[in-house]
BADREN-92234 format. One line per field, with one value per residue (C-alpha): residue number from 0; x, y, z. Coordinates in nm, 2 decimals. Example, Ala and Ser with C-alpha at 12.3 -4.5 7.8 and 13.67 -1.06 7.14 Angstrom:
<recs>
i <- (0_1)
u <- (1.23_1.37)
v <- (-0.45_-0.11)
w <- (0.78_0.71)
</recs>
This chain:
<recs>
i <- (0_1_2_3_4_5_6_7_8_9_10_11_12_13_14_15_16_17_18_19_20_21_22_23_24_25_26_27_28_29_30_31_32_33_34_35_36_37_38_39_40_41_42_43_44_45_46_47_48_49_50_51_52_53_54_55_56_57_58_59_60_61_62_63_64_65_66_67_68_69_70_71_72_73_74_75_76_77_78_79_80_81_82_83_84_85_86_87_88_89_90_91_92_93_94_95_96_97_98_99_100_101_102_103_104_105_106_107_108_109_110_111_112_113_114_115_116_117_118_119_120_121_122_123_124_125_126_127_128_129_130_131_132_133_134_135_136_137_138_139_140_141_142_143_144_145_146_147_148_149_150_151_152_153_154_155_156_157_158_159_160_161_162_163_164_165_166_167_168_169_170_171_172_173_174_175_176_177_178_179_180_181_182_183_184_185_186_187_188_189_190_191_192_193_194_195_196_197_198_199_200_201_202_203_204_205_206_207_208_209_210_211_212_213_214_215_216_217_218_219_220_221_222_223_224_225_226_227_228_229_230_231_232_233_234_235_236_237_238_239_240_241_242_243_244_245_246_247_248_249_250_251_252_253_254_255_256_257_258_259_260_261_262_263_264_265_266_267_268_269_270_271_272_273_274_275_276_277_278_279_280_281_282_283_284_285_286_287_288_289_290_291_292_293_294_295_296_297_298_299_300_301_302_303_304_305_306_307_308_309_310_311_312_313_314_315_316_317_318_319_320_321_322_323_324_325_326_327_328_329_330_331_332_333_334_335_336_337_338_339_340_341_342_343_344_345_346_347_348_349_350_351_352_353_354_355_356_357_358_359_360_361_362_363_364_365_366_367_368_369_370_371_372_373_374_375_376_377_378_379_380_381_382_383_384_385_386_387_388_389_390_391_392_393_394_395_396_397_398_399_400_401_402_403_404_405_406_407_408_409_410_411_412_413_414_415_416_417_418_419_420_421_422_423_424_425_426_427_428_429_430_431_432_433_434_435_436_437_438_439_440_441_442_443_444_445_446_447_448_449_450_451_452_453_454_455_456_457_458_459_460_461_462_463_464_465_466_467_468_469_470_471_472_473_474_475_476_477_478_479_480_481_482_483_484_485_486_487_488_489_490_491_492_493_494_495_496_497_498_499_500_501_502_503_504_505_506_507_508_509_510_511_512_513_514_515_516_517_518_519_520_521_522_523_524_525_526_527_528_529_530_531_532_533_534_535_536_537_538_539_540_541_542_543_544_545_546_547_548_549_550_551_552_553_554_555_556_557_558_559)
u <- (-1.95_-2.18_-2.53_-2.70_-2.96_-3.23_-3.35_-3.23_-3.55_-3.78_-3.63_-3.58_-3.92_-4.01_-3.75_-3.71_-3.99_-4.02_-3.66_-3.63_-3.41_-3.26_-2.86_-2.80_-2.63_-2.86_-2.82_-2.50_-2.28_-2.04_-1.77_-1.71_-2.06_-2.04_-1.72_-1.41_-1.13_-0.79_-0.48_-0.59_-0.85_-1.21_-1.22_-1.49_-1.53_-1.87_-1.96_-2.33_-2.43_-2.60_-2.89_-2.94_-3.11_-3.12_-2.79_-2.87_-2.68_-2.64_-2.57_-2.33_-2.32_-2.07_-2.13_-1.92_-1.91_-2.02_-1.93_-2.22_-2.12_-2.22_-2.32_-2.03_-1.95_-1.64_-1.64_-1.43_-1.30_-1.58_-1.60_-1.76_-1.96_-2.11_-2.30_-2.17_-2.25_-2.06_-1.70_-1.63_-1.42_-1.54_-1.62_-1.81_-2.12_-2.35_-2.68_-2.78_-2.54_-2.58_-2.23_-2.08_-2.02_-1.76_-1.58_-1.35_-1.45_-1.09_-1.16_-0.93_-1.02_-1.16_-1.34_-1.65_-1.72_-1.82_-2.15_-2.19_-2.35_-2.17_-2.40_-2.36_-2.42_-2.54_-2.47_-2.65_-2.71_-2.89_-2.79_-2.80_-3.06_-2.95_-3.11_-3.18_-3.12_-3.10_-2.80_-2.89_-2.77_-2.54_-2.38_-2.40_-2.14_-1.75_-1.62_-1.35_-1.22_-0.89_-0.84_-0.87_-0.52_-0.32_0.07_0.06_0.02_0.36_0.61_0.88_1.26_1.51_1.81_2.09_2.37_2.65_2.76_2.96_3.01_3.29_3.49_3.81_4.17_4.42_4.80_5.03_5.42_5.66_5.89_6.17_6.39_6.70_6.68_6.61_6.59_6.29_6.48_6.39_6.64_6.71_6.70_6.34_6.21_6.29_6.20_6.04_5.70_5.74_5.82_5.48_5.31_5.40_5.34_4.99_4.89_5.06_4.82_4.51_4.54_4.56_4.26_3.94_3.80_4.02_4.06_4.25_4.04_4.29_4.64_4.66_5.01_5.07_5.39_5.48_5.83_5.92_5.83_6.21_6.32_6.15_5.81_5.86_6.16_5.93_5.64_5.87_6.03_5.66_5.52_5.88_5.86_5.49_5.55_5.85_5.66_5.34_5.57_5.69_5.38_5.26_5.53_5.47_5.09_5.27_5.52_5.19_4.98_4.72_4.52_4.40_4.35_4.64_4.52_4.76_4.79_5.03_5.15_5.44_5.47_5.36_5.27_5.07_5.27_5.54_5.30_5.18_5.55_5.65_5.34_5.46_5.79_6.01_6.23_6.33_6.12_5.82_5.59_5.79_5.79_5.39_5.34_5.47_5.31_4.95_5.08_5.17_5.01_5.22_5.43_5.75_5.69_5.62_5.97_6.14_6.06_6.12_6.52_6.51_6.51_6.84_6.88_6.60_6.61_6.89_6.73_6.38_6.63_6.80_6.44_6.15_6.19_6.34_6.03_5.79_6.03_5.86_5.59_5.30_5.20_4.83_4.66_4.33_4.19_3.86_3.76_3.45_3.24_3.03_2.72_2.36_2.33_2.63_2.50_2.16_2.27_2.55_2.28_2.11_2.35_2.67_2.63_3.00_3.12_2.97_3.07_2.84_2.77_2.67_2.48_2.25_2.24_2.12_1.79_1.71_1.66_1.41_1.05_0.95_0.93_1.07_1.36_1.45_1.37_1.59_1.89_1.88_1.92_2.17_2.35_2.25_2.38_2.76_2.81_2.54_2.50_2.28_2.13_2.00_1.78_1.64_1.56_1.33_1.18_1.06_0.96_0.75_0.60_0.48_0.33_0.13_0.39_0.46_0.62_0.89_0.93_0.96_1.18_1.41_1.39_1.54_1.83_1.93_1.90_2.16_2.39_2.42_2.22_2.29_2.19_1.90_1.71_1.68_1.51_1.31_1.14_1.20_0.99_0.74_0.69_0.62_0.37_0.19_0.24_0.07_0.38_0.40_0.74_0.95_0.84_0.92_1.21_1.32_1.24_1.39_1.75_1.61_1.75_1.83_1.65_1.52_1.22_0.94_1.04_0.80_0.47_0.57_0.64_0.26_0.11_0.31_0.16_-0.20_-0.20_-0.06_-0.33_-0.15_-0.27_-0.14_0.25_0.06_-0.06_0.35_0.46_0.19_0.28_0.24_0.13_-0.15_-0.25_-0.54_-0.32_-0.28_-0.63_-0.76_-0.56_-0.71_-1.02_-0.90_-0.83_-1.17_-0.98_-1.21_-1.10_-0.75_-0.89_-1.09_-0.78_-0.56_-0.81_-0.84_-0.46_-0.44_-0.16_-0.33_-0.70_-0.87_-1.15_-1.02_-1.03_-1.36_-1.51_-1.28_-1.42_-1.80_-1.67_-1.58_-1.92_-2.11_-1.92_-1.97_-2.37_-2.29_-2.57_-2.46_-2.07_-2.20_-2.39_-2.16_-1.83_-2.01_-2.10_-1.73_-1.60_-1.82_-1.77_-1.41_-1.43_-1.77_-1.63_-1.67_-2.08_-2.02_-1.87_-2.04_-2.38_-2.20_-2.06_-2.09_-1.99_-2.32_-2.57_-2.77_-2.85_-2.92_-3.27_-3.26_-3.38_-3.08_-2.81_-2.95_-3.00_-2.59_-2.53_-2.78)
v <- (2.66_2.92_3.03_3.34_3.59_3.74_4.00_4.36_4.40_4.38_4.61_4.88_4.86_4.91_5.08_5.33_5.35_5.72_5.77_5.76_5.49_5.21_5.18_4.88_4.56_4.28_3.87_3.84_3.57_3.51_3.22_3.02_3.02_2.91_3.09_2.91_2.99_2.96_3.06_3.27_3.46_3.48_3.58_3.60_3.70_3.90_3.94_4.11_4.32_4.68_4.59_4.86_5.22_5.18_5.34_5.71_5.94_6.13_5.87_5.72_5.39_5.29_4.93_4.75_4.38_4.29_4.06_3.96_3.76_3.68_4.05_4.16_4.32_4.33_4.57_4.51_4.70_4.92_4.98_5.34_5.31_5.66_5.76_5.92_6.28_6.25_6.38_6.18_5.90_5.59_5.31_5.45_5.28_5.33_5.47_5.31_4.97_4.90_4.75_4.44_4.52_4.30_4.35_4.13_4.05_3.98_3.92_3.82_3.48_3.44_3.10_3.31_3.34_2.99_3.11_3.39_3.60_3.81_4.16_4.42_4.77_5.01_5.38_5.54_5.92_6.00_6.36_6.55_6.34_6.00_5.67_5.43_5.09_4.76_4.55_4.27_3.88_3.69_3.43_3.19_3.08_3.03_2.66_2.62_2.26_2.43_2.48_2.13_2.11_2.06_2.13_2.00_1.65_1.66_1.50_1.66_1.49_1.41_1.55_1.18_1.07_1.00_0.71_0.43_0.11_0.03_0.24_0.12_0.29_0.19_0.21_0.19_0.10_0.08_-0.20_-0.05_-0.27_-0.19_-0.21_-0.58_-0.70_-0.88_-0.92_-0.81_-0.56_-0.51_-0.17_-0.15_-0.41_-0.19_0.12_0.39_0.30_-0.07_-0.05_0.18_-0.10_-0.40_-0.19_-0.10_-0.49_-0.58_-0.29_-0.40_-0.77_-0.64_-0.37_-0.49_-0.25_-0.32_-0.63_-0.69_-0.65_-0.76_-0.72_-0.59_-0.66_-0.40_-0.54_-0.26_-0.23_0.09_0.08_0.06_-0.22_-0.54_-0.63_-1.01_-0.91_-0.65_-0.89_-1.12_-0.87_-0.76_-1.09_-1.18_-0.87_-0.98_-1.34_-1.21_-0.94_-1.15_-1.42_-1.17_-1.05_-1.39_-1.44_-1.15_-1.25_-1.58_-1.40_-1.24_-1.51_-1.33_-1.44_-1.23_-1.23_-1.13_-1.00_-0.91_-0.74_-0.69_-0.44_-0.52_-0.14_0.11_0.39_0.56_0.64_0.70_0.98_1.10_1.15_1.37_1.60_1.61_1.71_1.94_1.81_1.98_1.89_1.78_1.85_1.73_1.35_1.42_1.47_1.15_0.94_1.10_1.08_0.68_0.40_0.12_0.05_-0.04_0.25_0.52_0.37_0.43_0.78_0.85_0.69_0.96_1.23_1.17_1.56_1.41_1.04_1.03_1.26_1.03_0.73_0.87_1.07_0.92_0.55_0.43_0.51_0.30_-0.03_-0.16_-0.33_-0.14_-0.27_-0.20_-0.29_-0.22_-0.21_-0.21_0.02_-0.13_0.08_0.04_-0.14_-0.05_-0.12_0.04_0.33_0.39_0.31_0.60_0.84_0.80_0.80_0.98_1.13_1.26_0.94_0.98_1.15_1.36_1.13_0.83_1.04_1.14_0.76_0.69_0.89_0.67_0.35_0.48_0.52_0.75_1.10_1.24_0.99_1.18_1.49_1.48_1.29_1.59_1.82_1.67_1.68_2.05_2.12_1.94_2.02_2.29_2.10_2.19_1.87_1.90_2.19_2.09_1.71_1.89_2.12_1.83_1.64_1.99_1.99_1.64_1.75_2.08_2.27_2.52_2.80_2.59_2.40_2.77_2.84_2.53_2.55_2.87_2.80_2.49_2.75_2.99_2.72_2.52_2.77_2.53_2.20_2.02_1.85_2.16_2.43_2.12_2.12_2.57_2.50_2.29_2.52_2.84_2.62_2.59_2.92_3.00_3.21_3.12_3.34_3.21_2.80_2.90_3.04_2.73_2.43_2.59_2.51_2.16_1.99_1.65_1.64_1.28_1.43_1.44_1.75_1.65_1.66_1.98_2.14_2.01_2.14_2.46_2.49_2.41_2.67_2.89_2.79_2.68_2.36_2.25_2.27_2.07_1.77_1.74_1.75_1.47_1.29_0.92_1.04_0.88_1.19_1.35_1.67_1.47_1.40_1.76_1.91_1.60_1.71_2.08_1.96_1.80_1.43_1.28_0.90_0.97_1.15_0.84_0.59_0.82_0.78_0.46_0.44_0.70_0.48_0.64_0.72_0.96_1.18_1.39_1.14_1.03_1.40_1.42_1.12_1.23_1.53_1.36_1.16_1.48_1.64_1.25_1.25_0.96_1.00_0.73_0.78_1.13_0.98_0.71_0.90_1.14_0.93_0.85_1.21_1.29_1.00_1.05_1.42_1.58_1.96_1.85_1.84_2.19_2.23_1.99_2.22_2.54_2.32_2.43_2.12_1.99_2.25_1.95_1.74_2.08_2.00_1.63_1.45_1.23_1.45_1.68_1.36_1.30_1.69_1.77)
w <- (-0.24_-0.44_-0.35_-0.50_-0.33_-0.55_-0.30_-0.42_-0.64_-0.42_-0.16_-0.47_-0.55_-0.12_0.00_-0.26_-0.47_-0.31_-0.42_-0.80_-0.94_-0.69_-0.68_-0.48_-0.68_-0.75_-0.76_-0.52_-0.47_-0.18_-0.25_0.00_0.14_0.42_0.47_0.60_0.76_0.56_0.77_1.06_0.79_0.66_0.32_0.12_-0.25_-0.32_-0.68_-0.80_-1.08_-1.11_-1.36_-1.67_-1.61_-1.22_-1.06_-1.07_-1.27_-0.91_-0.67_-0.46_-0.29_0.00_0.05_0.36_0.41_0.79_0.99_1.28_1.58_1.93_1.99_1.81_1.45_1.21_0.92_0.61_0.39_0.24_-0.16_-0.32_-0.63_-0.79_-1.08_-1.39_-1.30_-0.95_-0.89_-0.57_-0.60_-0.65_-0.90_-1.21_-1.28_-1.57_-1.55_-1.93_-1.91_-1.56_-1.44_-1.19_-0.83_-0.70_-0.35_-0.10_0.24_0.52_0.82_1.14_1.26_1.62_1.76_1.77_1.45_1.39_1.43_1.23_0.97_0.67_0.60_0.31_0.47_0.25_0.32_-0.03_-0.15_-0.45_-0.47_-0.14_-0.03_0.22_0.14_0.45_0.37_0.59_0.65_0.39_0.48_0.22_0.40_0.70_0.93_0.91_0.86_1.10_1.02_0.94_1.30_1.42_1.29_1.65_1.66_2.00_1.76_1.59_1.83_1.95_1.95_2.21_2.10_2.10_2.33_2.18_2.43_2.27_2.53_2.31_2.19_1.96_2.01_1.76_1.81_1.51_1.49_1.15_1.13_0.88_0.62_0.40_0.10_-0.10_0.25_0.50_0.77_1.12_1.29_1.68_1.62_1.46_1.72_1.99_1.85_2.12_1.84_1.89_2.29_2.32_2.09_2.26_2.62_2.49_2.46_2.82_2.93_2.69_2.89_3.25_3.21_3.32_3.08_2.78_2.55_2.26_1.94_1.67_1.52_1.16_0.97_0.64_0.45_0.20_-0.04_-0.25_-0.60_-0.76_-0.87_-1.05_-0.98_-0.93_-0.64_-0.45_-0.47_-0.25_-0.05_0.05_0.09_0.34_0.52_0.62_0.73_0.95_1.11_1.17_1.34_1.57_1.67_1.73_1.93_2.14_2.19_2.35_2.57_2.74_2.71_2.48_2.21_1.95_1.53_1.32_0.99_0.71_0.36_0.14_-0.13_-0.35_-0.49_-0.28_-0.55_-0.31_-0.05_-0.29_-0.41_-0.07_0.04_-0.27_-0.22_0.15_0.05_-0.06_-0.30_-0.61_-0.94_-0.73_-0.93_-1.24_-1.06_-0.94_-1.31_-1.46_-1.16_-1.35_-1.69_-1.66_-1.48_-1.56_-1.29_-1.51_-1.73_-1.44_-1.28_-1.58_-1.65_-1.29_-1.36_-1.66_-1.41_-1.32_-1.11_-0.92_-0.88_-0.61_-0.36_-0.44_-0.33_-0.05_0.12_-0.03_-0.10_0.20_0.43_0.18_0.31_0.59_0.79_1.01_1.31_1.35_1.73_1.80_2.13_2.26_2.53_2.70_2.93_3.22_3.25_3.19_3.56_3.64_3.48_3.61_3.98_3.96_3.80_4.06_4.36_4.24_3.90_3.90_3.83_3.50_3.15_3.01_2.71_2.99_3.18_2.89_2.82_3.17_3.08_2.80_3.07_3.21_3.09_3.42_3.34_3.71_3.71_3.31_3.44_3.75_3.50_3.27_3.51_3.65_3.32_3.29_3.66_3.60_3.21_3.09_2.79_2.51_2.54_2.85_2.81_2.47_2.62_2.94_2.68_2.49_2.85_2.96_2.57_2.64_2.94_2.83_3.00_2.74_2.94_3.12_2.74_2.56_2.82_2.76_2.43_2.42_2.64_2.41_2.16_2.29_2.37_2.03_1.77_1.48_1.64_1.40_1.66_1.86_1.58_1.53_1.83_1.87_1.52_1.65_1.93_1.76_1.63_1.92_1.99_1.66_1.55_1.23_1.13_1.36_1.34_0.96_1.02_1.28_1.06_0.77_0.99_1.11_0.80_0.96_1.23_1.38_1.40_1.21_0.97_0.76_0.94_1.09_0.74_0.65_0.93_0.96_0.60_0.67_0.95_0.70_0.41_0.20_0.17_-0.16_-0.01_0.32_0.09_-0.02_0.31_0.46_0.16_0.31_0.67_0.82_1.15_1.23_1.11_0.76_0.75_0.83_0.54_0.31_0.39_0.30_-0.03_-0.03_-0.09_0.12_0.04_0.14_0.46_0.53_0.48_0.66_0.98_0.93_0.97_1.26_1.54_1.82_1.75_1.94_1.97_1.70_1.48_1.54_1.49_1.14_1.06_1.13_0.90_0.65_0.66_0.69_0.34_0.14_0.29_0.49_0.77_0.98_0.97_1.12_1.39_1.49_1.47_1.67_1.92_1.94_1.94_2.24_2.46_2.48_2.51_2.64_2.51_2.17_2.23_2.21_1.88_1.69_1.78_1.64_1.35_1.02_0.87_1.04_0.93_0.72_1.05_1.29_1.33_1.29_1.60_1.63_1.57_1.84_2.11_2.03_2.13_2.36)
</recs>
């Protein structure tokens, strides 16, 4: 907003009419008027002009912007303008041409300020002679709607357990063949793999906490010889070993799914075991395996290399003729009940992933606390700490969360979820660096990254990198910087859409009726505002957003 003041004339013609020729600008203009907070700053941008033959050939002219507040004064930054016969320095202005006076107003931000004043002091000489002149009004009042951004509003995030109740354990066993043979050996059956196999399902059946989850048969054969013949020697291999596996399920009385798969040339683990080796022309065999995909053809360039070929026959391609034995086992853990009740009376019993788990089965905040502390107590993990911080945050608690935080910090520096919520706590603390410096290592998060970004941004004021970041968030944060960017229908839809609604929404709202000239949104979001939090009477009086309704009878009966 813009607003000129044509009053520079008539105090040269009072003032100074004893003086010779006035030098004080005329017509200024202060954008914003009213001011407005953007960051943790008032700026203001003064523009004027020094009209034709009045700024003395001799004078000087020191103008400082003021700013007036409850009893108090801030100066800013003072500009020196001076006549063309002076030799100070300063900003040459013509006697005959006149000239434009133009000069910007920073101020640090205090709450205070909301009702305010912003002066020009004048501190003129023409020649040796001093010039009194008044402090002279340009501007009313600070808009602080910026500040009714709240970090305490962007949620912090529990940092996850990592508890499984089942967890799968697999066991694996090869079942080796001769060559152009399926036949099942003694030797292979009780192999030290296939004894710790077949001892793992007698133990799977017996655990209360184990059960068999399934039985996966692989038939493979090397990939010499005729297609058609491996093709049967895999598909052989796999019938013999499923049998015996379903034979050992009987022998134990088990049940469980046998799943099978078969590959008649096993090119890949031909390939695997010649990078894993060290056999002479390696890299002469790994070459013709990538120049040739046919299988016949890659076999018969392989044959070519006859230096080579009988090592591949006597190392390699004996260990591609079997059958693995795959068992899976599930590992099934204790009880939600089971859980909770040992949180409570003898944590020890408990990892540190189930006792993490045992704080989210519970919705009362002592009976978290007291579970993450526990966790803290027995394993010092990360977790721990960052979990209270966000508990205390939830609670207004700010030292012992800060002081969480920063443990959780020191113990896992790299951990997402905890710069998330370090970030969102240098927020509140109105540290802007460090909650920059915080969520720019929060990259995968749970939490809410982006409404932090957009509000880190809007406290910053730089509200066109906030309207990204809210991008589809419907807050009272996300709403504030709408109304920022003076998109007052998205500001109104975003309220509307507000989860919780609370007083702060209702006063946005009334702002947002104020700026469209919507008397009655004012009054009744108002209404609204204050009944659910009396302090806000307050504010609205000292509003600036509210200067139109200051004297009107029923805006003063809502904030009396």
């Amino acid at each position: 907003m813009k607003k000129n003041f044509f009053f520079m004339a008539l105090m040269a013609a009072v003032l100074l009419s004893s003086c010779g020729a006035p030098v004080q600008p005329e017509q200024i203009s202060v954008n914003p008027n009213p001011l407005a907070v953007v960051g943790n700053k008032v700026n203001a941008q003064i523009t004027g002009t020094f009209p034709t033959k009045k700024f003395a050939k001799n004078a000087v002219l020191v103008v400082t912007p003021v700013l007036k507040y409850n009893g108090t004064e801030v100066l800013g930054q003072p500009v020196t303008y001076v006549g063309e016969r002076v030799k100070e320095n300063g900003k040459m202005v013509s006697y005959k041409n006149g000239g434009t006076y133009s000069q910007t107003a920073t101020f640090d931000f205090v709450p205070e300020m909301a009702v305010s004043e912003l002066y020009l002091r004048f501190e003129a000489r023409k020649g040796k002679k001093v010039v009194e002149i008044p402090d002279v009004k340009i501007a009313d009042g600070v808009i602080t709607t910026a500040k009714l951004v709240d970090p305490k509003e962007v949620r912090a995030q529990i940092t996850p357990d990592q508890f499984q109740r089942i967890i799968q354990e697999t066991q694996e066993a090869d079942i080796m063949f001769l060559i152009q043979q399926a036949n099942l050996r003694d030797s292979q059956l009780n192999s030290q793999e296939m004894k710790a196999l077949k001892n793992a399902i007698k133990e799977a059946i017996k655990a209360e906490n184990k059960a068999i989850n399934g039985i996966d048969v692989r038939a493979y054969a090397s990939p010499d010889g005729a297609l058609d013949l491996n093709t049967g020697l895999a598909n052989n291999r796999e019938k013999n070993a499923q049998r015996y596996m379903e034979r050992i399920l009987r022998q134990n009385r088990a049940k469980a799914d046998i799943t099978s798969d078969v590959t008649a040339e096993d090119w890949d683990g031909f390939r695997a075991l010649v990078e894993a080796s060290n056999i002479d022309d390696k890299e002469m065999v790994l070459r013709v395996l990538s120049m040739y995909s046919d299988p016949e053809e890659r076999e018969a360039q392989i044959k070519n290399l006859s230096a080579v070929y009988q090592t591949l026959a006597t190392e390699i391609l004996p260990a591609l003729r079997r059958s693995r034995i795959v068992l899976t086992t599930d590992i099934i853990g204790k009880s939600d009940e089971e859980i909770a009740r040992l949180a409570k009376e003898d944590a020890t019993q408990l990892n540190v992933e189930e006792l993490l788990y045992a704080a989210t089965l519970t919705n009362n905040y002592d009976e978290k606390m007291a579970i993450y502390q526990k966790v803290a107590n027995q394993y010092n993990d990360y977790r721990a700490y960052n979990n209270m911080g966000m508990l205390y945050f939830s609670r207004g608690n700010m030292d012992e969360a800060r002081r969480n935080y920063a443990k959780a910090l020191s113990l896992n520096a790299n951990d997402a979820d905890v710069n998330y919520n370090a970030g969102v706590m240098a927020l509140a603390d109105n540290d802007l660096k460090k909650a920059e410096e915080y969520l720019g290592n929060a990259a995968g998060t749970q939490g809410n990254l982006k409404a932090a970004m957009g509000t880190l941004y809007t406290m910053k004021g730089d509200y066109a990198k906030a309207k990204k970041s809210y991008a589809g968030e419907n807050t009272n944060n996300a709403a504030t910087q709408m109304i920022l960017n003076e998109d007052y229908a998205g500001a109104r839809k975003a309220l509307a859409a507000v989860e919780n609604p609370n007083a702060t929404t209702a006063y946005l709202s009334a702002i947002v009726g104020a700026r469209t000239n919507d008397r009655e949104a004012v009054y009744s979001n108002l209404r609204s505002a204050i009944a659910q939090n009396a302090s806000l009477k307050e504010r609205a009086r000292a509003d600036i957003e509210f200067a139109k309704y200051a004297e009107d009878e029923q805006f003063l009966a809502i904030v009396k």
